[in-house]
N, C-alpha and C positions, 0 to 999 in steps of 0.2 A: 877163500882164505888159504893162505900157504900153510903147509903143515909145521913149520916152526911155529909162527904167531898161533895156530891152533895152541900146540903142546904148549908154547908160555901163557894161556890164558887157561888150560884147566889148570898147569902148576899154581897161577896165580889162586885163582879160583879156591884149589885144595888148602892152599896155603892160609887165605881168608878163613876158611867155613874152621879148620883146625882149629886157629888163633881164636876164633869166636868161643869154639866149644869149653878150649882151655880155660879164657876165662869165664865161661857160665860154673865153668867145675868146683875155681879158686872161689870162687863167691857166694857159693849155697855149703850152709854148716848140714854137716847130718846128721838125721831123723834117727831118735833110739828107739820110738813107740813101735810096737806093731803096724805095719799098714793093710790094714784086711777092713774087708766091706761090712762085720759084723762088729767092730769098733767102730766104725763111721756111724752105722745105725744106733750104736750105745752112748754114742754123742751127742748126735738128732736124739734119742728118747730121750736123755739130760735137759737137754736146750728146750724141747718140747714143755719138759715142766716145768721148768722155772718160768718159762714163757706165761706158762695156767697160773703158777702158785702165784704171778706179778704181771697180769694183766698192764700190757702196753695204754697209754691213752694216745689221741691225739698228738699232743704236745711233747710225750715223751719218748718217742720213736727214734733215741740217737743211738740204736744197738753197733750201730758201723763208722769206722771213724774212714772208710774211702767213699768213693763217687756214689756208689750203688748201694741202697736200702734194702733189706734183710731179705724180703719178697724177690729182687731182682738174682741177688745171691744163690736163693735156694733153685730159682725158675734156670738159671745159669746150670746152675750143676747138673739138676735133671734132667736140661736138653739135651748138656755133654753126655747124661747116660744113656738118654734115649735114642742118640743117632748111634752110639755106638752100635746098636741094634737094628736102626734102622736105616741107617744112609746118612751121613753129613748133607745140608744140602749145598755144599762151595767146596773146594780140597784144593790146594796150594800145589804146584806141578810136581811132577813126578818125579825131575829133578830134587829141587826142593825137599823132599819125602824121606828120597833114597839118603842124600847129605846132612844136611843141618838137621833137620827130622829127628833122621834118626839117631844123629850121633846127641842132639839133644834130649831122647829121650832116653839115652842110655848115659847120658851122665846123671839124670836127675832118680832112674835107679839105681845105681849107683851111688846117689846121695842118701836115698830115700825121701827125697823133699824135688819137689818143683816150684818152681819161678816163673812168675809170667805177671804181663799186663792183666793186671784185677779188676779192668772196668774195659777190657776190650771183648768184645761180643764175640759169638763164633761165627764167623765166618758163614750169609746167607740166613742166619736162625732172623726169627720173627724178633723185632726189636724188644727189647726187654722194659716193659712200663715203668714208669715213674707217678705211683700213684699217687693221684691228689689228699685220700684219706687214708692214709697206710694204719690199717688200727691187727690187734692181737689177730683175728682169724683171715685177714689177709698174707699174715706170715705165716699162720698155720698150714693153707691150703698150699704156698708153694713147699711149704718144708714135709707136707706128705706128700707133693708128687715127687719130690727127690727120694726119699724115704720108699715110696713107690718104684721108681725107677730101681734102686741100688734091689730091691727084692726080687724085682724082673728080672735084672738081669744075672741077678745069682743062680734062677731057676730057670736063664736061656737056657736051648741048646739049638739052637740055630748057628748059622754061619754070620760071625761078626763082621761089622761093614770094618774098612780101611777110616782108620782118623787121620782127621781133613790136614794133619799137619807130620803126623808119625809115619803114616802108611798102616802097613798089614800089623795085625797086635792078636795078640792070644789073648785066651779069654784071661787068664794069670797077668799078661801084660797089664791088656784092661783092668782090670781091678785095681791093679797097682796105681796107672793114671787116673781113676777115676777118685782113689783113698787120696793122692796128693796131689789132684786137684781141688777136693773142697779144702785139705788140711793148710793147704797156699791161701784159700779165700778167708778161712780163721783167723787169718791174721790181721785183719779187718772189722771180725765180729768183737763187739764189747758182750761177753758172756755174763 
């Protein structure tokens, strides 16, 4: 490749990933709430007892108006906490990371709110069930391991793995991804 057609394909390149960001920017209102992992958890304890005081049945399991059911939801979150800590097992190139990545994850702090595909999986995780009898203590057990996860990782202090789409994150970053990542999936739950 000659060095011109190089330099017009990252110009291009830079040119795309900008255009994209800009619009990801214009298109997310922003967040007034707090985003902290000790409001996440005052929300799950909320959700947790309305869940007790109104025992789900069979029949009446429509807490979500997207693809994925309440169980799949909470099991989503807590993976995303849990490789934070442990390894993603897939990561998107290094490329990818360093551009769209990151300049996506800093618009969406910058919003305080993120946007994303709400029934797309992460990348490698074990596929998320769709259970045949979705009853009250099947949503309980995923919404305590998220619940679980979001307490680990408050009381990590290890070295945080790279997210499969951001790259390298502080443990502050993290926390902020991980409050407006369920707070993006909320918009889905019927409370």
């Amino acid at each position: 490749m000659n060095r011109r057609l190089f330099l017009k394909t990252i110009f291009a390149g830079g040119t795309i990933t900008t255009a994209s960001v800009g619009v990801l920017w214009f298109s997310i209102d922003t967040e007034t709430e707090p985003l902290t992992i000790s409001g996440t958890l005052a929300k799950l304890s909320k959700f947790r007892q309305q869940l007790l005081d109104n025992p789900a049945t069979e029949d009446d399991i429509s807490f979500t108006t997207g693809n994925w059911n309440l169980h799949q939801i909470f099991t989503h979150c807590a993976q995303s906490v849990e490789y934070s800590m442990l390894g993603y097992p897939e990561h998107k190139s290094d490329v990818f990371k360093q551009t769209i990545g990151s300049l996506a994850f800093s618009a969406f702090v910058a919003k305080g709110k993120m946007s994303h595909n709400l029934s797309e999986a992460i990348p490698g995780a074990p596929v998320l069930e769709q259970l045949q009898e979705l009853k009250t203590q099947n949503i309980l057990a995923a919404m305590n391991r998220f619940t679980t996860s979001l307490i680990d990782f408050e009381s990590y202090t290890g070295k945080l793995q790279p997210h499969f789409a951001y790259g390298e994150l502080s443990k502050q970053e993290y926390a902020l991804a991980h409050v407006m990542h369920f707070n993006n999936h909320l918009v889905e739950i019927n409370v």
